[in-house]
N, C-alpha and C positions, 0 to 999 in steps of 0.2 A: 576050567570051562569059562569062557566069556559069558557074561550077563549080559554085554551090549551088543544084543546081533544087530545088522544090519537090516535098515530100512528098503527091504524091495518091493514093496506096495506103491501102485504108482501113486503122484499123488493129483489132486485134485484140481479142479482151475480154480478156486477160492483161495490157495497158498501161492498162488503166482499174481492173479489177478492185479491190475491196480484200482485203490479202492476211489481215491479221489479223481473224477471222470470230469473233463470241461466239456462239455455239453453247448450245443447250440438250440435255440428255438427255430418253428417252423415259417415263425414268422422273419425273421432275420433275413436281411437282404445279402446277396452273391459278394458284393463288393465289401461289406463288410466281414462275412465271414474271410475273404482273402485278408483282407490288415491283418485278422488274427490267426492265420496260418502264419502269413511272411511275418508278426511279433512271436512266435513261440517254436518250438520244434516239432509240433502236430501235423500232420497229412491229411485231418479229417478228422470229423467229428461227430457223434450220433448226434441225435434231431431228437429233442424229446417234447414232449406235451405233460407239464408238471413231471413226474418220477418216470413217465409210460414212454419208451423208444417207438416213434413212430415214424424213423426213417436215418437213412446216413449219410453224412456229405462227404467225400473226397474232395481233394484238390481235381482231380484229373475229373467229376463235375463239374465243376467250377470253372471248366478253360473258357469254354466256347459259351457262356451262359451269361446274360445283360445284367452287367452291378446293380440295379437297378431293383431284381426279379429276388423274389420272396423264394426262399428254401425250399418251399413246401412244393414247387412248380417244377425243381431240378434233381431234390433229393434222391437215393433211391430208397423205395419205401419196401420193396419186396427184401428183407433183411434175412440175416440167420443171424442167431444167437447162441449165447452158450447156457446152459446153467453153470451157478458155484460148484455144486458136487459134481459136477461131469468129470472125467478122465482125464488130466491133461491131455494124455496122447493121442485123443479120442478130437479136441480140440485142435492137434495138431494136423491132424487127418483132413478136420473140414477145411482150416486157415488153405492147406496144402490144396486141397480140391478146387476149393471155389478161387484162390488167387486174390484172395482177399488180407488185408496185413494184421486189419483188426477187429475182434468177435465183444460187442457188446453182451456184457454177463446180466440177465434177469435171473430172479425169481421169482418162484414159483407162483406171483401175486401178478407176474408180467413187470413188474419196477427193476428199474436201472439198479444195477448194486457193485458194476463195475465195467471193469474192460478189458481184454485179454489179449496180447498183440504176439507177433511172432517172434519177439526178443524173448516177451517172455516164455514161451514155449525154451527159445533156444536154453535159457537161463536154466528152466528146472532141469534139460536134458543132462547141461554142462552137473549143472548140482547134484543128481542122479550117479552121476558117476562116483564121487566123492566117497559113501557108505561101503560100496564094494570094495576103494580101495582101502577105507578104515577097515573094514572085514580084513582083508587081505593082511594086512601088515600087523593087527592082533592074534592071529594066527602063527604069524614068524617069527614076534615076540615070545608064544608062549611055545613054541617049538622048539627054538634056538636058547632057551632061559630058563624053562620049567616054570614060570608067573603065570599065576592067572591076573588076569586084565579085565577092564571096564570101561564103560564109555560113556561121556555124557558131551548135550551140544551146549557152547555156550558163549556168551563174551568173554573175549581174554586183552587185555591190556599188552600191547606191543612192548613196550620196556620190560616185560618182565622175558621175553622168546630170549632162546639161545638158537642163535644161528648154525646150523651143521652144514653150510653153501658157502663159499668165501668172493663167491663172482655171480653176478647177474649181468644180463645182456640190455644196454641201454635201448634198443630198438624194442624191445618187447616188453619193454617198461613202460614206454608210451601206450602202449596196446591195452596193457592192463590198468592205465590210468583211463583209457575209455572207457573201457567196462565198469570198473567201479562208479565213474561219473555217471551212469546208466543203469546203476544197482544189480551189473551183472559179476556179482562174483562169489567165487567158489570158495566154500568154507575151507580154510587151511586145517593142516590138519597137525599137531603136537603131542609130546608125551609129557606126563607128567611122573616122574621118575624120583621116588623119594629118596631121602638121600641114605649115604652108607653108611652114620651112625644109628638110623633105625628112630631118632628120632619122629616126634609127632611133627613138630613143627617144621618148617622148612621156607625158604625165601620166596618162595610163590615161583624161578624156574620152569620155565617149560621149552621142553625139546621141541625147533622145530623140523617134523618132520618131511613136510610139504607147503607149499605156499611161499618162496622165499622172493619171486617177482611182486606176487601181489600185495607181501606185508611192503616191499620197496617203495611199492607203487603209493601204497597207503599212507607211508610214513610221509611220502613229500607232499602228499598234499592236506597233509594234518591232520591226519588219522591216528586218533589216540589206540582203538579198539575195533578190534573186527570178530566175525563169526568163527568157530574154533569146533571141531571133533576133538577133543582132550581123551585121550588113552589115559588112563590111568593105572600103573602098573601096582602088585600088590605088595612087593618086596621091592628093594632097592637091587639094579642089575648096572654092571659095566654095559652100556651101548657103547657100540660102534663108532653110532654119530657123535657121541660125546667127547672120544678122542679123537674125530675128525676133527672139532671143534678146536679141542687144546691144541692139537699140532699147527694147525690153519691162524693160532690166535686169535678167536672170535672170542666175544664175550657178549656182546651185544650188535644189534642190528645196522646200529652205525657201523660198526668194523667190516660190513659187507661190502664190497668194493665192484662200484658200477662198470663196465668196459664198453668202450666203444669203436674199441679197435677192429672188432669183429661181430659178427651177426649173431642173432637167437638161432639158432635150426627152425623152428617153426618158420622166421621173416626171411629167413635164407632160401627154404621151399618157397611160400609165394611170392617173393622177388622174383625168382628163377622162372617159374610158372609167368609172369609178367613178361618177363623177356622175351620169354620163347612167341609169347604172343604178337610182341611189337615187330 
């Protein structure tokens, strides 16, 4: 029987949120808030008065509005907001309703405490997924094995994965090196597989089971350590992937071998989708 069931309680806007908010005053002129749209990669910004949001700027207020003119004059002050404990997908609902990108998080004091944007809704959705399939594949584990199995989430050091993929798609590699640079990414998922003399100790190894784009992605851009669902099996079993491994000669994540000869399936659909358009 697995001890690590899966997480299906949604989770909160407080586990997505981000915490560090740049914030405008309402005193602040039009023309200056633009320099600091066109210096950063913001669209807009709440309007606060010390901690208290009392209004929000967009860029698309700011087109037609004199550099000149004080925030407070353009702003839009009729806001919605979110609390921290709210639903994520409760948050997702309003984002989706009103057309708006980003929900300024108060509590319950009415103070700024963050900000909640439609990436990050997408983020926890993408992440969301991830538990059903550790669910899923603890299951096949102890079906196909007779192990019982356990779970925990944590940091795992890339040098230590064994690769069970021999090929990644260079186009989709790119993809995933956005996401990461945007903090969108999906916890890989490994096994930890003790070894077959029963041994306590063991090389630290980990099977990986999913994730073999995104640790790619990770590793080029100097990513020592990423987020990890670790399976932890309770006896030592022959996998699959393991002799996927040995036949493929992987040993390590360098031995993955990028292609660019050909497309991801995922960039192959919306390229195609792109065409039909033009």
């Amino acid at each position: 029987m697995s001890d690590g069931q899966s997480e299906l309680s949604a989770p909160a806007v407080k586990e997505y949120m981000t915490r560090d908010v740049a914030t405008v005053s309402p005193d602040d002129t039009v023309g200056g808030t633009v320099d600091r749209i066109l210096d950063s990669d913001h669209n807009g910004f709440p309007v606060t008065d010390g901690r208290t949001v009392v209004g929000f700027i967009s860029a698309r207020d700011l087109l037609s509005a004199d550099g000149d003119a004080p925030l407070f004059t353009v702003m839009t002050d009729d806001i919605i907001v979110a609390h921290p404990e709210m639903d994520v997908n409760d948050a997702a609902r309003v984002i989706l309703r009103s057309g708006i990108q980003k929900l300024p998080v108060v509590d319950d004091a009415g103070n700024l405490v963050g900000i909640i944007s439609n990436t990050d809704v997408i983020r926890s959705q993408i992440e969301r997924a991830t538990p059903e399939k550790v669910g899923k594949l603890m299951r096949t584990l102890e079906e196909i094995h007779g192990v019982s199995t356990s779970e925990e989430r944590r940091e795992i050091p890339l040098s230590n994965l064994l690769p069970t993929q021999a090929r990644v798609y260079a186009d989709e590699l790119e993809g995933r090196r956005y996401e990461l640079e945007r903090g969108l990414a999906e916890p890989l998922v490994v096994i930890d597989n003790p070894s077959a003399s029963g041994e306590l100790e063991d090389d630290g190894t980990l099977v990986l089971a999913d994730g073999h784009h995104r640790v790619m992605a990770a590793h080029r851009l100097g990513i020592e350590e990423m987020d990890a669902y670790v399976i932890a099996i309770a006896d030592h079993v022959e996998l699959g992937m393991e002799k996927t491994a040995r036949k493929e000669g992987l040993q390590s994540i360098t031995d993955i071998d990028v292609v660019d000869y050909a497309r991801h399936p995922l960039v192959e659909t919306t390229k195609r989708f792109q065409d039909d358009e033009t």
